[in-house]
C-alpha angles and dihedrals in degrees: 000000000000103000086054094065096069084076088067120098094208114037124192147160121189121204115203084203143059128271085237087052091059098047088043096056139173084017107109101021122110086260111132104237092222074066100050100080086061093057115109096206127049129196090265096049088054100049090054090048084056099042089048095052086047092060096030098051101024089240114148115234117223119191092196092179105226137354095286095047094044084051092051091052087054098047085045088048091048086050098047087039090058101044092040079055098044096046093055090045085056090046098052087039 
């Protein structure tokens, strides 16, 4: 799916977390800690893994913060998505 993305002209990925949440991992989560030594991927690993498709795949990485903030990105991403669009409707008119 990934490699599908490069076809689109806007490419984003919203986070409803924090970039510390994700490095502290699974710190936080409803994980029992006598589980945690049995996880496979830790919060570093993870980051790397993003930061690497971000790069990778020109997709712009957004650590909202929590459910409110990653829907008013959106919200902020449909509107600049819709002027940057307009505008460039007007411009070829």
């Amino acid at each position: 799916e990934l490699e599908r993305i490069k076809e689109y002209k806007y490419r984003y990925i919203i986070f409803e977390c924090s970039e510390l949440d994700i490095i502290e991992y699974p710190k936080g989560t409803n994980i029992p800690r006598k589980r945690w030594h049995k996880l496979r991927v830790r919060g570093k690993y993870m980051l790397h893994f993003i930061k690497e498709i971000e790069e990778d795949y020109g997709i712009t990485v957004i650590f909202a913060g929590g459910i409110t903030e990653g829907e008013l990105a959106a919200i902020k991403i449909m509107k600049e998505v819709y002027d940057n669009e307009r505008l460039s409707a007007d411009t070829e008119a």
